[in-house]
PDB file of N, CA, C and O in Angstrom:
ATOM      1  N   UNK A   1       0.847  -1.178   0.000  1.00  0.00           N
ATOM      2  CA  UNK A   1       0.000   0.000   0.000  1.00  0.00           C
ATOM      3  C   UNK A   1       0.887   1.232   0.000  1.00  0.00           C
ATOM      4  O   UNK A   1       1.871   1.440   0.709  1.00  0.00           O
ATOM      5  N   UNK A   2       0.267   2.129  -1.074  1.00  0.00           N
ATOM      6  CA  UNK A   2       1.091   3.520  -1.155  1.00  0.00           C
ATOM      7  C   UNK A   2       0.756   4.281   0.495  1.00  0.00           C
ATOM      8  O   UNK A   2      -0.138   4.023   1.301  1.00  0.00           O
ATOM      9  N   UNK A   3       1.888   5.297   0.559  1.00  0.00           N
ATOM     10  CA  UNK A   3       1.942   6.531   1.491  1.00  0.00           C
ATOM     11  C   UNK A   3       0.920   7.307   1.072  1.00  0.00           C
ATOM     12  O   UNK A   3       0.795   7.543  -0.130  1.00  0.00           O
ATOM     13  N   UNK A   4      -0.194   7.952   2.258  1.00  0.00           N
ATOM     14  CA  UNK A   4      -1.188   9.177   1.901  1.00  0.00           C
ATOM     15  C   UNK A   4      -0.477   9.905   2.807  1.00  0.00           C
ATOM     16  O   UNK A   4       0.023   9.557   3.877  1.00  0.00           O
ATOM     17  N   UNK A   5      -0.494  11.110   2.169  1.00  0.00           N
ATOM     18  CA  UNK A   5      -0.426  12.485   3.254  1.00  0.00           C
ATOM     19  C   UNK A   5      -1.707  12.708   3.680  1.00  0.00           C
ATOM     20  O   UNK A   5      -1.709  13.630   4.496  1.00  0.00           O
ATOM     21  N   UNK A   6      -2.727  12.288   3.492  1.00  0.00           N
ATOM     22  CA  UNK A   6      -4.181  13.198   3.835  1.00  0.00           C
ATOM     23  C   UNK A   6      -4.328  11.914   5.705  1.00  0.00           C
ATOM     24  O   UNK A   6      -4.020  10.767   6.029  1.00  0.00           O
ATOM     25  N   UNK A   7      -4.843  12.881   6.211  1.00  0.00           N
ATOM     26  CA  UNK A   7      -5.228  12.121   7.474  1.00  0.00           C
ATOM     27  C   UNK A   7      -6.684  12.013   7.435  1.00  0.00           C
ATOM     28  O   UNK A   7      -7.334  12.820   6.770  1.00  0.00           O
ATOM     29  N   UNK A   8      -7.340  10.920   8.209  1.00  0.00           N
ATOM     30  CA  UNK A   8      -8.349   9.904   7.950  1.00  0.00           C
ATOM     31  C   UNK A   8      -9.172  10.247   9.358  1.00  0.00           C
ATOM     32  O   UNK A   8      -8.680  10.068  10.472  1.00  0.00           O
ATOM     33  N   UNK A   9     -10.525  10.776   9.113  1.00  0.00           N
ATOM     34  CA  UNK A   9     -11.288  10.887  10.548  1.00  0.00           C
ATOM     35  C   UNK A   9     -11.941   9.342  10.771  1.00  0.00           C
ATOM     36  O   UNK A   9     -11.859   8.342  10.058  1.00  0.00           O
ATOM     37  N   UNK A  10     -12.655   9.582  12.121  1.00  0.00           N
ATOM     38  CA  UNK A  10     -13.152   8.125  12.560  1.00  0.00           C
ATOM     39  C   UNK A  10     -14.121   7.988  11.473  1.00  0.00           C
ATOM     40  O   UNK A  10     -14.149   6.945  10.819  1.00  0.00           O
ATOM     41  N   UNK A  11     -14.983   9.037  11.207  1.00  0.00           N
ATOM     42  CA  UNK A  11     -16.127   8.883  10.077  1.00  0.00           C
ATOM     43  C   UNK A  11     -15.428   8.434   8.891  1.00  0.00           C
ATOM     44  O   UNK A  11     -15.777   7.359   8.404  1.00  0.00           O
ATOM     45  N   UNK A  12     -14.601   9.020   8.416  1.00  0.00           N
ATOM     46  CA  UNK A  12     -14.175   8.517   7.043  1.00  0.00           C
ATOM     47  C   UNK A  12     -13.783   6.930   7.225  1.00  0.00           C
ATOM     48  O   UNK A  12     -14.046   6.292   6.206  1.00  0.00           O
ATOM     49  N   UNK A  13     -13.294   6.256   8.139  1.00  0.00           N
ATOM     50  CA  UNK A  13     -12.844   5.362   8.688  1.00  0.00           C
ATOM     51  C   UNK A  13     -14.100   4.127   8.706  1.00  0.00           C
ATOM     52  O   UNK A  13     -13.893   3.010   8.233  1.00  0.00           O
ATOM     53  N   UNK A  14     -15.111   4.436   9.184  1.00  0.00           N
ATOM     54  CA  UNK A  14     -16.424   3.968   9.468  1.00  0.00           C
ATOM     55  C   UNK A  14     -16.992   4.151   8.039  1.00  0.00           C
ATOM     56  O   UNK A  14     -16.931   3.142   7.337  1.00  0.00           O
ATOM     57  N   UNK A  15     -17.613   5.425   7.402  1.00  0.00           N
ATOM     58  CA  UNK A  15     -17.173   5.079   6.087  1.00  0.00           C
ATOM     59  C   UNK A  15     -17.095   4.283   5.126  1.00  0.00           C
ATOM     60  O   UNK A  15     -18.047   4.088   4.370  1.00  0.00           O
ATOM     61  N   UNK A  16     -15.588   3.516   4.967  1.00  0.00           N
ATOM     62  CA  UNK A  16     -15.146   2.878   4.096  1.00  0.00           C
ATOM     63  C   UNK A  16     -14.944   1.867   4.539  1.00  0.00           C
ATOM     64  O   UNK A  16     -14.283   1.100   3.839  1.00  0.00           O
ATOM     65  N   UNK A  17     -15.403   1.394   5.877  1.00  0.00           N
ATOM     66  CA  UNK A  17     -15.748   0.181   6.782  1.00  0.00           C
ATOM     67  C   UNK A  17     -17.312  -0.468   5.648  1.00  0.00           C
ATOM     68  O   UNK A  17     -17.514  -1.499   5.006  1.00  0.00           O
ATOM     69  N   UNK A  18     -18.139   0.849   5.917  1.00  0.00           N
ATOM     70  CA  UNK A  18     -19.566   0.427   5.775  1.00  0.00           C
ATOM     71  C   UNK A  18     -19.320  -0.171   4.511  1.00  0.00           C
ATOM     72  O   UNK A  18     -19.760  -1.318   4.420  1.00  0.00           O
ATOM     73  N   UNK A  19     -18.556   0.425   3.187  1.00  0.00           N
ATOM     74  CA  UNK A  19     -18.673   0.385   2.317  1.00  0.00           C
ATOM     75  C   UNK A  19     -17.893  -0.890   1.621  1.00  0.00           C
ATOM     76  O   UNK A  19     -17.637  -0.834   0.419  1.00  0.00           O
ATOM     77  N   UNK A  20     -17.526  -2.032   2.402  1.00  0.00           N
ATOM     78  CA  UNK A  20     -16.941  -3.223   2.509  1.00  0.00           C
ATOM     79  C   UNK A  20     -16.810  -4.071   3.048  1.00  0.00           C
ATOM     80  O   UNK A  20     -15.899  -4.898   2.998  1.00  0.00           O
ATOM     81  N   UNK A  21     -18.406  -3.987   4.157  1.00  0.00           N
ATOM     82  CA  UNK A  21     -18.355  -4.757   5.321  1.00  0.00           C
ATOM     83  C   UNK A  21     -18.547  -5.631   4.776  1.00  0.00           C
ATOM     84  O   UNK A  21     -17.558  -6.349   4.923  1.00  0.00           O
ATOM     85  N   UNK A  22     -19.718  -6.410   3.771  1.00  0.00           N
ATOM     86  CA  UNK A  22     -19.573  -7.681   3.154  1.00  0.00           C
ATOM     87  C   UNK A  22     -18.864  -8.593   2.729  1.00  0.00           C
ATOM     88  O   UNK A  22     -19.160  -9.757   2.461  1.00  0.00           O
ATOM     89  N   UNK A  23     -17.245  -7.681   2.620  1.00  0.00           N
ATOM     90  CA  UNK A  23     -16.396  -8.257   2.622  1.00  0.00           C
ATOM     91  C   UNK A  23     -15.424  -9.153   2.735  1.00  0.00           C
ATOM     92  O   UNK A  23     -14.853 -10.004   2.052  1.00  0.00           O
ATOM     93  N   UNK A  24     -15.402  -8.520   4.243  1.00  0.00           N
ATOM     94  CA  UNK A  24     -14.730  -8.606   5.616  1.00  0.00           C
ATOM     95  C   UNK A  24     -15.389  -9.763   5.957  1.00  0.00           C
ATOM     96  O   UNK A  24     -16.441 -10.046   5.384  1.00  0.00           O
ATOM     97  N   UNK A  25     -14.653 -10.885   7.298  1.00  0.00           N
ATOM     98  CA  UNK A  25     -15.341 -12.231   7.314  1.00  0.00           C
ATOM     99  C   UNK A  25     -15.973 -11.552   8.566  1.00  0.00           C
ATOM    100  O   UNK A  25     -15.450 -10.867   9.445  1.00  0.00           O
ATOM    101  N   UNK A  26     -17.467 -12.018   8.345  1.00  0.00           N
ATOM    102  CA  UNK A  26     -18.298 -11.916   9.915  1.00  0.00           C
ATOM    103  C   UNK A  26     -17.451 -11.525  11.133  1.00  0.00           C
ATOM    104  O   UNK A  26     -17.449 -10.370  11.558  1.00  0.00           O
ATOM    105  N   UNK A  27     -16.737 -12.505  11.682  1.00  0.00           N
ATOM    106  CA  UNK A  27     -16.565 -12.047  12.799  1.00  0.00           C
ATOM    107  C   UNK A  27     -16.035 -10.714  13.535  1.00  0.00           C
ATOM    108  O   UNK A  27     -16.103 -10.233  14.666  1.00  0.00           O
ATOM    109  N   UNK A  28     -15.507 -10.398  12.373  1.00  0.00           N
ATOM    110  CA  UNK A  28     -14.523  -9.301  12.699  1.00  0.00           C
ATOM    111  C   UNK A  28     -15.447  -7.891  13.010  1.00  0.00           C
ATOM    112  O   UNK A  28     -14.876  -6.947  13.556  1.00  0.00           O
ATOM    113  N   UNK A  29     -17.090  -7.769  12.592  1.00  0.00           N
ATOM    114  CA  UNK A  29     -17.935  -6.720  12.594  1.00  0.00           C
ATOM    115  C   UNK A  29     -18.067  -6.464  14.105  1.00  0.00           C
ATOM    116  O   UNK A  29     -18.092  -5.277  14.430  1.00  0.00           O
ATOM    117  N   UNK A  30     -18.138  -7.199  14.885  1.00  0.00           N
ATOM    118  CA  UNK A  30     -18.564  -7.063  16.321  1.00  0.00           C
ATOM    119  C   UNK A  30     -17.040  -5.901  16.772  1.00  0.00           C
ATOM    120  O   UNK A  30     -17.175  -4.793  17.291  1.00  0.00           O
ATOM    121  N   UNK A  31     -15.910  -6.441  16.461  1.00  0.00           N
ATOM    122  CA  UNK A  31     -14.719  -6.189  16.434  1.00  0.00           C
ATOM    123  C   UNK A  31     -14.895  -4.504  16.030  1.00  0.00           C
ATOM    124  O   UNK A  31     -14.474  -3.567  16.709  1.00  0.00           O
ATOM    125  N   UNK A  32     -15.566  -4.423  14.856  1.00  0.00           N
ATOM    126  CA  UNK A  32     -15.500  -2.969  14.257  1.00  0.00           C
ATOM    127  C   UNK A  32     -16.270  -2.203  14.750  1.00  0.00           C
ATOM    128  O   UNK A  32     -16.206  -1.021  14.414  1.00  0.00           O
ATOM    129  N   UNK A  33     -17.258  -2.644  15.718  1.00  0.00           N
ATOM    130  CA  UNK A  33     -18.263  -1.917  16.867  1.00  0.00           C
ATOM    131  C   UNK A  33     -17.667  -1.477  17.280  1.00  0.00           C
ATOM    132  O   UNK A  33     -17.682  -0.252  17.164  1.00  0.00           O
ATOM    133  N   UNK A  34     -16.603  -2.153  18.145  1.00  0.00           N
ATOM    134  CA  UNK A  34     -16.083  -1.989  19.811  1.00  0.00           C
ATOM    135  C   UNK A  34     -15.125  -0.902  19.212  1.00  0.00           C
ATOM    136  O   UNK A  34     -14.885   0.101  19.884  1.00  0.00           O
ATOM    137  N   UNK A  35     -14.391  -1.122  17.570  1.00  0.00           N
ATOM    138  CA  UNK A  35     -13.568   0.254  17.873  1.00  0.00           C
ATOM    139  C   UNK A  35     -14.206   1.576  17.644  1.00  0.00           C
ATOM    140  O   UNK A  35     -13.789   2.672  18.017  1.00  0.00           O
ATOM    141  N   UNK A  36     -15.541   1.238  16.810  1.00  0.00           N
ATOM    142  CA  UNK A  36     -15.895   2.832  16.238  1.00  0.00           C
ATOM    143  C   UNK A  36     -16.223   3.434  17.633  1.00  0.00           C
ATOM    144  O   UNK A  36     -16.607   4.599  17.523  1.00  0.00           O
ATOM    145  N   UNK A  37     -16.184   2.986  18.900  1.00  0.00           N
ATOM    146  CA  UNK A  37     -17.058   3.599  20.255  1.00  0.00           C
ATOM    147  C   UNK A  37     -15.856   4.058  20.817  1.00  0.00           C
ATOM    148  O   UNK A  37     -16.168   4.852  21.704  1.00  0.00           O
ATOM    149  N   UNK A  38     -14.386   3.929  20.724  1.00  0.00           N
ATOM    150  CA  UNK A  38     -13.352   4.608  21.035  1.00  0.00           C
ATOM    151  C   UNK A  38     -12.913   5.537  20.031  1.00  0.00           C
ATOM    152  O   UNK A  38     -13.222   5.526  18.839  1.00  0.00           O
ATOM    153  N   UNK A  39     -12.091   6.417  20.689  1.00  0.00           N
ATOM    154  CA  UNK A  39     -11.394   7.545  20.097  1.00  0.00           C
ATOM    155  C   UNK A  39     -10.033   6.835  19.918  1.00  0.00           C
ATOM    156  O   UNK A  39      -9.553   5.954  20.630  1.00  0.00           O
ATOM    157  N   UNK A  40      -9.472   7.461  18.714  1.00  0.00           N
ATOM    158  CA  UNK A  40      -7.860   6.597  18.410  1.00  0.00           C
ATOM    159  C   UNK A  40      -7.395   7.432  17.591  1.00  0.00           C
ATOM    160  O   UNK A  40      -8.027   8.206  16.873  1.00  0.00           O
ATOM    161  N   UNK A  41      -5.559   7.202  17.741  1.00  0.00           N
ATOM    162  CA  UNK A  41      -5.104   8.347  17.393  1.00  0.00           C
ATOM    163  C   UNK A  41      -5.084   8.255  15.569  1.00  0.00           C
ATOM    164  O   UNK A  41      -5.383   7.323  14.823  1.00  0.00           O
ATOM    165  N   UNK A  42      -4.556   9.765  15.252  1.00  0.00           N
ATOM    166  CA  UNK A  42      -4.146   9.616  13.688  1.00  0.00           C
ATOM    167  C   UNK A  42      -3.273   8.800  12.842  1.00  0.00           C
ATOM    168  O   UNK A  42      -3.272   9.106  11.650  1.00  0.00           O
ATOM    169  N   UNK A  43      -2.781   8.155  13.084  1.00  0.00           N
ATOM    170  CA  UNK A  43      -2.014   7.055  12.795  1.00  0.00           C
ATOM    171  C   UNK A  43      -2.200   5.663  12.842  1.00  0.00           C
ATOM    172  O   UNK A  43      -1.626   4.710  12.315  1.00  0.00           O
ATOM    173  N   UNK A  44      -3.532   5.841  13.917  1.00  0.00           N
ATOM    174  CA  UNK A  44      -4.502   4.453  13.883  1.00  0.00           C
ATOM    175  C   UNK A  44      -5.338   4.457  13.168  1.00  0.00           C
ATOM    176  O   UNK A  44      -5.886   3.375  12.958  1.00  0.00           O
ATOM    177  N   UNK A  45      -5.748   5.467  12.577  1.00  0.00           N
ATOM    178  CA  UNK A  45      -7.275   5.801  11.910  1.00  0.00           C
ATOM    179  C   UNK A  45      -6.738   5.994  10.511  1.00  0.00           C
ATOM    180  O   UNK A  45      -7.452   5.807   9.526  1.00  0.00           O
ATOM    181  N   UNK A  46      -5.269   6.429  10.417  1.00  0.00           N
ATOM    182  CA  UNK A  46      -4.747   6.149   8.734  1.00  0.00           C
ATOM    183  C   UNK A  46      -4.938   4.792   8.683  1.00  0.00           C
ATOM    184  O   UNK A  46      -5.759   4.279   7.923  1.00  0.00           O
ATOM    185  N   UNK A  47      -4.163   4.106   9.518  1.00  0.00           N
ATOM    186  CA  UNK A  47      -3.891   2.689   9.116  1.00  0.00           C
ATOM    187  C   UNK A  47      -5.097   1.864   8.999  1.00  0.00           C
ATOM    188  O   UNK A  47      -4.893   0.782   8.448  1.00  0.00           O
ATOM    189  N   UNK A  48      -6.206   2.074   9.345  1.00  0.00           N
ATOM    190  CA  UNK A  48      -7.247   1.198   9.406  1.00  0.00           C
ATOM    191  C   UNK A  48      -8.031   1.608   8.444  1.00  0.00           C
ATOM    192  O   UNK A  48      -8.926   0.941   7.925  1.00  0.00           O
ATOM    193  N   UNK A  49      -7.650   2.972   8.115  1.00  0.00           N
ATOM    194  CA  UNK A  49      -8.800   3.506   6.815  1.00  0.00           C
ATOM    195  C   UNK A  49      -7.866   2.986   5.093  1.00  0.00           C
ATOM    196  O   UNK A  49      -8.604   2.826   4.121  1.00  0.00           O
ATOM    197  N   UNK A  50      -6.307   2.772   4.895  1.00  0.00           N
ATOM    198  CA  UNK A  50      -5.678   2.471   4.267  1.00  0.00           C
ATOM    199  C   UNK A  50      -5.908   0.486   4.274  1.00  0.00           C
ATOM    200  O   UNK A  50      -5.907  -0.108   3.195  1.00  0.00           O
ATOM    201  N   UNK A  51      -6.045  -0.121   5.323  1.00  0.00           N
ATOM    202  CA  UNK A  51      -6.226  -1.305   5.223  1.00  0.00           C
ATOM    203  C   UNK A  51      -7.659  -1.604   4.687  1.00  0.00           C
ATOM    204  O   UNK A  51      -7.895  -2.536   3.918  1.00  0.00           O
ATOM    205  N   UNK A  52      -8.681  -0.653   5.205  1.00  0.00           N
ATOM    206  CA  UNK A  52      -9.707  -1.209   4.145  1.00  0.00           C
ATOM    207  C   UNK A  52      -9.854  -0.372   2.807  1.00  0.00           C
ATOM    208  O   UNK A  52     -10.704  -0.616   1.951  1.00  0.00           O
ATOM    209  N   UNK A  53      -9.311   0.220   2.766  1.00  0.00           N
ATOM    210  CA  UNK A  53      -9.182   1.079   0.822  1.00  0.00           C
ATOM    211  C   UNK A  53      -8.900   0.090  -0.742  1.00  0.00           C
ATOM    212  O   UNK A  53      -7.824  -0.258  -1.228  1.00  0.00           O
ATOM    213  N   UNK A  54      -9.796  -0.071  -1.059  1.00  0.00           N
ATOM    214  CA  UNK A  54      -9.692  -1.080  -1.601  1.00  0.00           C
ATOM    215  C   UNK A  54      -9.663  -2.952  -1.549  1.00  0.00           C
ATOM    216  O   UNK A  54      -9.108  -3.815  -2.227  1.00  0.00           O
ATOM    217  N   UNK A  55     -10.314  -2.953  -0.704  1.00  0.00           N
ATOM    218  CA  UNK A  55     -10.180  -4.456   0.308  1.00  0.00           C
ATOM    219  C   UNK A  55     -10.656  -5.468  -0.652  1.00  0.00           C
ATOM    220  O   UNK A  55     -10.075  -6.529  -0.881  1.00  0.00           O
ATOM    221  N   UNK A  56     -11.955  -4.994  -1.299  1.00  0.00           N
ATOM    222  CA  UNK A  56     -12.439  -5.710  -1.692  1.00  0.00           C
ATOM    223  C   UNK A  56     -11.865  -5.761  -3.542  1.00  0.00           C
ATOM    224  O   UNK A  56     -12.511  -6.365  -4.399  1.00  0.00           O
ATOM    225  N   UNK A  57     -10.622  -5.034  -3.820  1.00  0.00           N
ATOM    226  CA  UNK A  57     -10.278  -5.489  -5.184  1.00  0.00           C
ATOM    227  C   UNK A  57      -8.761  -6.102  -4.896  1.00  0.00           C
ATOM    228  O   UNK A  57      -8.282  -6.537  -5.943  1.00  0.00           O
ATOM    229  N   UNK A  58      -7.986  -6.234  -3.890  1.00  0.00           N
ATOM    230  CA  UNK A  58      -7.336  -6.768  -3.604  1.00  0.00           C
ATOM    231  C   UNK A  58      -7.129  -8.424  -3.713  1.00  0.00           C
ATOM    232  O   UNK A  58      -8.246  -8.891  -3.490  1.00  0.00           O
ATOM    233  N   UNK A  59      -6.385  -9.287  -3.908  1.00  0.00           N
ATOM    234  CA  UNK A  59      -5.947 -10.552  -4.107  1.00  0.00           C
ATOM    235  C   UNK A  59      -6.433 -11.025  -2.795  1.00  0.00           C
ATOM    236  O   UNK A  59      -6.803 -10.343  -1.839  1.00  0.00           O
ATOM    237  N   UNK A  60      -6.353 -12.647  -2.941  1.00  0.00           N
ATOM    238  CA  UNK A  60      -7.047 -13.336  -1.361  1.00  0.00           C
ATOM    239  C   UNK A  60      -5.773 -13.199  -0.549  1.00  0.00           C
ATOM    240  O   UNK A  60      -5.685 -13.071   0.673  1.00  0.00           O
ATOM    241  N   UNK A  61      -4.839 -13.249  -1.416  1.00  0.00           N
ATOM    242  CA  UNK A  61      -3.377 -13.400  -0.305  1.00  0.00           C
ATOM    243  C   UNK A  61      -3.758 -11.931   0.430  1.00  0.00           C
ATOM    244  O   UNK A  61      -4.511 -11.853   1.400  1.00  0.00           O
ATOM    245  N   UNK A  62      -3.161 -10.894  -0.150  1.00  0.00           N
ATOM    246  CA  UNK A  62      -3.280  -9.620   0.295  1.00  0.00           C
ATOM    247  C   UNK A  62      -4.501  -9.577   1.078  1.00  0.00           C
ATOM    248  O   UNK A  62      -4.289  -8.786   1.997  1.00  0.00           O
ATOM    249  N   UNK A  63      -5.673 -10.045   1.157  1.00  0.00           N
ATOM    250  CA  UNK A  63      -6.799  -9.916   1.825  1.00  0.00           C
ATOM    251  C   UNK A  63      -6.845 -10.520   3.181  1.00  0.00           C
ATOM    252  O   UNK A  63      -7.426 -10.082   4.174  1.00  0.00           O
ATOM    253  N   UNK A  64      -6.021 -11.775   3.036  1.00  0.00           N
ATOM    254  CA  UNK A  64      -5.718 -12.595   4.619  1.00  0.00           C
ATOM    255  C   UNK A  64      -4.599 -11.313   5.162  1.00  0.00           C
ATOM    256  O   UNK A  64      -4.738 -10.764   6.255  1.00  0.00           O
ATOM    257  N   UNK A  65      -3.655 -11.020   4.331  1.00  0.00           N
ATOM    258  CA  UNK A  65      -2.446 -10.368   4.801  1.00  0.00           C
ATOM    259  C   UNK A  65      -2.891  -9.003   5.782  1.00  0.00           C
ATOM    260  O   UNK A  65      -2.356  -8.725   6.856  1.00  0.00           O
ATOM    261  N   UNK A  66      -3.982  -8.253   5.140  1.00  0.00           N
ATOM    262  CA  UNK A  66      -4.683  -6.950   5.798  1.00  0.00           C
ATOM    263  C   UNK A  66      -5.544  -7.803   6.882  1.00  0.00           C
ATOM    264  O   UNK A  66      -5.291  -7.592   8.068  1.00  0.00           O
ATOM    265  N   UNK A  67      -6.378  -8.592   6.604  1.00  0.00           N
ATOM    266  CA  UNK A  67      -7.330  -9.560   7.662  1.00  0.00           C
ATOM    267  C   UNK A  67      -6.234  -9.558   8.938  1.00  0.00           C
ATOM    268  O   UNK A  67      -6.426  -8.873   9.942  1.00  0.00           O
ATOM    269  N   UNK A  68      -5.406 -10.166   8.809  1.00  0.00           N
ATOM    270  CA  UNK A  68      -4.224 -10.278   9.809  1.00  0.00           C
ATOM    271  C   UNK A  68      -4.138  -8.819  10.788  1.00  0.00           C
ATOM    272  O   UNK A  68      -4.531  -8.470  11.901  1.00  0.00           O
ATOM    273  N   UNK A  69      -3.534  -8.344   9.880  1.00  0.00           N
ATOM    274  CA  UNK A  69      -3.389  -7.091  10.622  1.00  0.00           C
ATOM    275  C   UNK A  69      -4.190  -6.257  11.024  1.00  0.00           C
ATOM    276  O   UNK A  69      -3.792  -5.505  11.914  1.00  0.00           O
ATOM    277  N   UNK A  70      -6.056  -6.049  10.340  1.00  0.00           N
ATOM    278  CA  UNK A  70      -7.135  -5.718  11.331  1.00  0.00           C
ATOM    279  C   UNK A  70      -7.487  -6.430  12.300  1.00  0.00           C
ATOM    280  O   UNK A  70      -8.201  -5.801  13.081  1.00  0.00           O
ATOM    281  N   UNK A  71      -7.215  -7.925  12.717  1.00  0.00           N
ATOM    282  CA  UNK A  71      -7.449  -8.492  13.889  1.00  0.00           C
ATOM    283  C   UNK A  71      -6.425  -7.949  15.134  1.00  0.00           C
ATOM    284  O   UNK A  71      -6.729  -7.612  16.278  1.00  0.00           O
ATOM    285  N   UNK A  72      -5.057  -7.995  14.453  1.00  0.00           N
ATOM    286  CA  UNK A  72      -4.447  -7.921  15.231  1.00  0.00           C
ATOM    287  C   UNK A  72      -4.952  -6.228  16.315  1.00  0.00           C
ATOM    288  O   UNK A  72      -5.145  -6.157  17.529  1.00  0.00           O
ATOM    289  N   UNK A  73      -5.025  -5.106  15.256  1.00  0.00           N
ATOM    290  CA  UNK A  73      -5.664  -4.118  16.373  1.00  0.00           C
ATOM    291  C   UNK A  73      -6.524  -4.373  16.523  1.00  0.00           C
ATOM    292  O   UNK A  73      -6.700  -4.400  17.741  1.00  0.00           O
ATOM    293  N   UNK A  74      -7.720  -4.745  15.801  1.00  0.00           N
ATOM    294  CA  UNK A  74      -8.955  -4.324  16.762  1.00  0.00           C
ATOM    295  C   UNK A  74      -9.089  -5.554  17.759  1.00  0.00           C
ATOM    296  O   UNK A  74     -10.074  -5.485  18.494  1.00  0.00           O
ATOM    297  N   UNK A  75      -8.455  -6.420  17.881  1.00  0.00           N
ATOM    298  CA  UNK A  75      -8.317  -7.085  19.433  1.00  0.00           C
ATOM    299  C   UNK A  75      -7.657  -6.271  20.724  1.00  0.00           C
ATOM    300  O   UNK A  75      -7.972  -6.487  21.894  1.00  0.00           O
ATOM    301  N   UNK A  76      -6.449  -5.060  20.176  1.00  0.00           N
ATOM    302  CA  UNK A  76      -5.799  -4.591  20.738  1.00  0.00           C
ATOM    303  C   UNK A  76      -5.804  -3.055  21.491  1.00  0.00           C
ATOM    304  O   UNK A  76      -5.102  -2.374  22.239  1.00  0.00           O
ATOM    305  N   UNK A  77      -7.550  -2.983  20.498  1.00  0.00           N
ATOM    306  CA  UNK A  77      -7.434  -1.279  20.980  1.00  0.00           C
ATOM    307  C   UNK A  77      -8.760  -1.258  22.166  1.00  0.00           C
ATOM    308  O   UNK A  77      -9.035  -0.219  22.766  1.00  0.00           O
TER     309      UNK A  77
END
């Protein structure tokens, strides 16, 4: 994934969540509750708005590869 300079609000974040939740495997939605109800910093809210940007035209590899790494925070935040 390319570098953005633009920074990513929770809405934009939620957003481009909504707009690929079908995606995403079930379980992980409960997961995307618990974070939209916290505040998180700019660098969390790039990274989570860049991991789902395009999710759904991405390869299955690349798709487990981001899967990976949205579990890993939203277990963590």
């Amino acid at each position: 994934m390319s570098e953005c300079k633009l920074d990513h609000t929770q809405e934009d974040v939620k957003s481009k969540y909504e707009s690929i939740a079908a995606f995403l495997p079930e379980d992980m939605r409960t997961l995307f509750i618990q974070f939209f109800e916290k505040e998180h910093t700019q660098d969390l809210l790039n990274e989570m708005f860049h991991l789902l940007k395009k999710y759904d035209l991405a390869t299955e590899e690349e798709q487990a590869n981001r899967n990976n790494r949205l579990y890993l925070v939203l277990k963590n935040v």
